[in-house]
C-alpha positions in Angstrom: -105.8 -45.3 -22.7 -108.1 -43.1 -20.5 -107.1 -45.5 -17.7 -103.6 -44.6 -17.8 -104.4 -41.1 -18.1 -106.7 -41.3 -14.8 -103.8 -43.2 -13.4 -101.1 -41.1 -14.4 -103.1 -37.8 -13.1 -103.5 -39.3 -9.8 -100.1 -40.4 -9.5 -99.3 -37.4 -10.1 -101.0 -35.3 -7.3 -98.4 -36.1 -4.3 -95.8 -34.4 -7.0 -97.7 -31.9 -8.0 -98.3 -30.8 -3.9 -95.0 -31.0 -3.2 -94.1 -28.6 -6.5 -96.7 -26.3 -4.7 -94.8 -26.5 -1.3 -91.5 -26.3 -3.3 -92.8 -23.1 -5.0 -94.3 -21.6 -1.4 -90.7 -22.6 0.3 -88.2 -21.3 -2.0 -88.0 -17.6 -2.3 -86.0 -17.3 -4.8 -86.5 -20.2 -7.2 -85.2 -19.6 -10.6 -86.8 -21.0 -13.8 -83.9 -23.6 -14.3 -84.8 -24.7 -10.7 -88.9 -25.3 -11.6 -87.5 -27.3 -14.6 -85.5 -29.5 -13.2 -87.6 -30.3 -10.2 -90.5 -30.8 -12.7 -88.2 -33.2 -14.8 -87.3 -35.0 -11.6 -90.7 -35.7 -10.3 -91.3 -37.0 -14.1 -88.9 -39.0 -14.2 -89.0 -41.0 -11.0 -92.8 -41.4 -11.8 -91.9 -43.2 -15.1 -89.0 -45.1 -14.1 -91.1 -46.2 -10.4 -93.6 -48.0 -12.8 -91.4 -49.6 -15.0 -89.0 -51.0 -11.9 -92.4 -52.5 -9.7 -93.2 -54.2 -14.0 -89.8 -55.4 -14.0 -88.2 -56.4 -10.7 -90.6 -55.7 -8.0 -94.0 -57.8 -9.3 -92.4 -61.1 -7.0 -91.9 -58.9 -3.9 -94.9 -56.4 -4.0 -96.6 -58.4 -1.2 -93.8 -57.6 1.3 -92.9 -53.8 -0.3 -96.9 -53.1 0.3 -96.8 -54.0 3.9 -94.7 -50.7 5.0 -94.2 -48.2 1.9 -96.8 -46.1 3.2 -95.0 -45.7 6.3 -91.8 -44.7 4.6 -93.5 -41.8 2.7 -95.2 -41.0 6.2 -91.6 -40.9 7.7 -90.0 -39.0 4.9 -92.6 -36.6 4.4 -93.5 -36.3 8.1 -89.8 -35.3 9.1 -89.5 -33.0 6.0 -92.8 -31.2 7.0 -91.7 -30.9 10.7 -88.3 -29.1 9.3 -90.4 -27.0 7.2 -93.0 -26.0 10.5 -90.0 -25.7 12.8 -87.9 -23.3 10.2 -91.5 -21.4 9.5 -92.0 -20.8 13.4 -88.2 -20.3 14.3 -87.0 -17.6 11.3 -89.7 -14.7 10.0 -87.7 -14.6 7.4 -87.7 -17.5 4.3 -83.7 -18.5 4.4 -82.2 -18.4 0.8 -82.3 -20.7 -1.8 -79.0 -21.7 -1.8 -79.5 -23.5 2.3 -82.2 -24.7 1.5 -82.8 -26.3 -2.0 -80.4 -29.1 -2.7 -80.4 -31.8 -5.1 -80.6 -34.3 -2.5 -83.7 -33.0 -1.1 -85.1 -32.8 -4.5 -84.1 -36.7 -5.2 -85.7 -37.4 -1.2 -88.9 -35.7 -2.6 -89.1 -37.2 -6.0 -88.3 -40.5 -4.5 -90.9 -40.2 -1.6 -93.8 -39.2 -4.2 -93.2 -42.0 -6.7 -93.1 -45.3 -4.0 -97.2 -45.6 -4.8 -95.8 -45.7 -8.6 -93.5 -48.9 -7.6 -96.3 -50.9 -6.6 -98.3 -49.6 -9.9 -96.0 -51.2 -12.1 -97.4 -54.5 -11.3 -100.8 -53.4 -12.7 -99.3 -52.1 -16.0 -99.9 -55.2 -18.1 -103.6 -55.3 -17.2 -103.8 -52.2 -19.1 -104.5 -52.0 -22.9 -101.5 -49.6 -23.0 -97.9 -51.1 -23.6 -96.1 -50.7 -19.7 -93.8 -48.4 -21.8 -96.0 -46.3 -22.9 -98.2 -46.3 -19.7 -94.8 -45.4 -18.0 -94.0 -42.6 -20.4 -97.5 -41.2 -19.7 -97.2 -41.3 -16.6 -94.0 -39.4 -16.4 -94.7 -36.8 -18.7 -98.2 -36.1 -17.3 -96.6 -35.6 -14.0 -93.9 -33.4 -14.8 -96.7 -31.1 -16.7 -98.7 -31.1 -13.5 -95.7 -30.1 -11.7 -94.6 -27.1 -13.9 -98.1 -25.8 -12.9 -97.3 -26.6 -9.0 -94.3 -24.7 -9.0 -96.1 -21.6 -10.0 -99.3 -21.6 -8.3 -96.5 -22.4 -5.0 -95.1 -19.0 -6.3 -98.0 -16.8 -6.5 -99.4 -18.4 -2.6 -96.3 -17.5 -1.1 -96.6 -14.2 -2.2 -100.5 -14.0 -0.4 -99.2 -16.4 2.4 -95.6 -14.8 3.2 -94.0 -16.0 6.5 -96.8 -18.4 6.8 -95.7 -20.0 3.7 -93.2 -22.4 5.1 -95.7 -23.4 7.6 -98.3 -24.2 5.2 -96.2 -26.1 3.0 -94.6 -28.3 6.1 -98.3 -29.1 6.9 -99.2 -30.0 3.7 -96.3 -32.7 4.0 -97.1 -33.7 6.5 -101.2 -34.1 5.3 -99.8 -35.5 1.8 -98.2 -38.6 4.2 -101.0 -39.4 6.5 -103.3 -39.6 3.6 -101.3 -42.4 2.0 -101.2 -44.4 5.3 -104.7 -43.9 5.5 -105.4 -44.9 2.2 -103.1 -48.0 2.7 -104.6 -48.7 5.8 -108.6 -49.0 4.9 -108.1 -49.4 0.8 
């Protein structure tokens, strides 16, 4: 059990940067917007797992080969938006251009691929894949709510440099997992 709640912390952390930089980017992100993007980034870290336990555990040696690169490219072109708005507009634009259900689905896709190929490893676990799934999810949508609010109270001691900070951390967040792909 404390294995999957190691696991499901550490899945957890891309999501939980992301709520950061979603809390930083978005001036005025309501309540409803924090739950949902938590629930999101729960969600597509329990149903990742269960999808690599189900249908992916034949292919894994072929998805493993480039899924770091796609959260490099997704993250890296989202962060480079986020620099180029931060450098181009002193002002944060509103909500309403910016935050979109489709970027939330790109980000909560993009933070659970590592959970894809962690399905495969659920049944070594002592935990039911289920279960493990459900902790995984839930754990990560609880890191998140916190993410989302600790985003809020940097913008307010980062302000115009917000967007900046938050593209760069992107950006970071992707070369770190083609790094960690690349010598782990």
């Amino acid at each position: 059990m404390i294995s999957v709640l190691l696991l499901a912390v550490a899945l957890a952390m891309d999501a939980f940067a992301l709520s950061v930089v979603n809390g930083l980017k978005y001036s005025n992100y309501t309540k409803k917007d924090v739950v949902l993007s938590s629930f999101m980034f729960g969600l597509f870290q329990f149903l990742m797992p269960l999808i690599g336990y189900l249908l992916v555990t034949p292919f894994i040696s072929y998805i493993e080969k480039f899924d770091h690169w796609i959260v490099l490219g997704i993250l890296g072109v989202l962060g480079i938006n986020m620099i180029k708005e931060g450098l181009e507009k002193e002002e944060i634009k509103e909500k309403s251009e910016l935050f979109s259900m489709k970027t939330l689905f790109v980000q909560a896709v993009a933070t659970s691929i590592d959970a894809l190929s962690v399905g495969v490893s659920l049944p070594g676990f002592t935990v039911d894949p289920l279960v493990s799934a459900v902790i995984i999810g839930v754990i990560t949508m609880v890191i998140c709510l916190g993410g989302h609010f600790l985003g809020k109270k940097l913008a307010v001691l980062l302000k115009d440099k917000a967007v900046i900070f938050g593209g760069a951390v992107l950006i970071a967040i992707g070369l770190k997992t083609v790094i960690e792909h690349l010598i782990g």
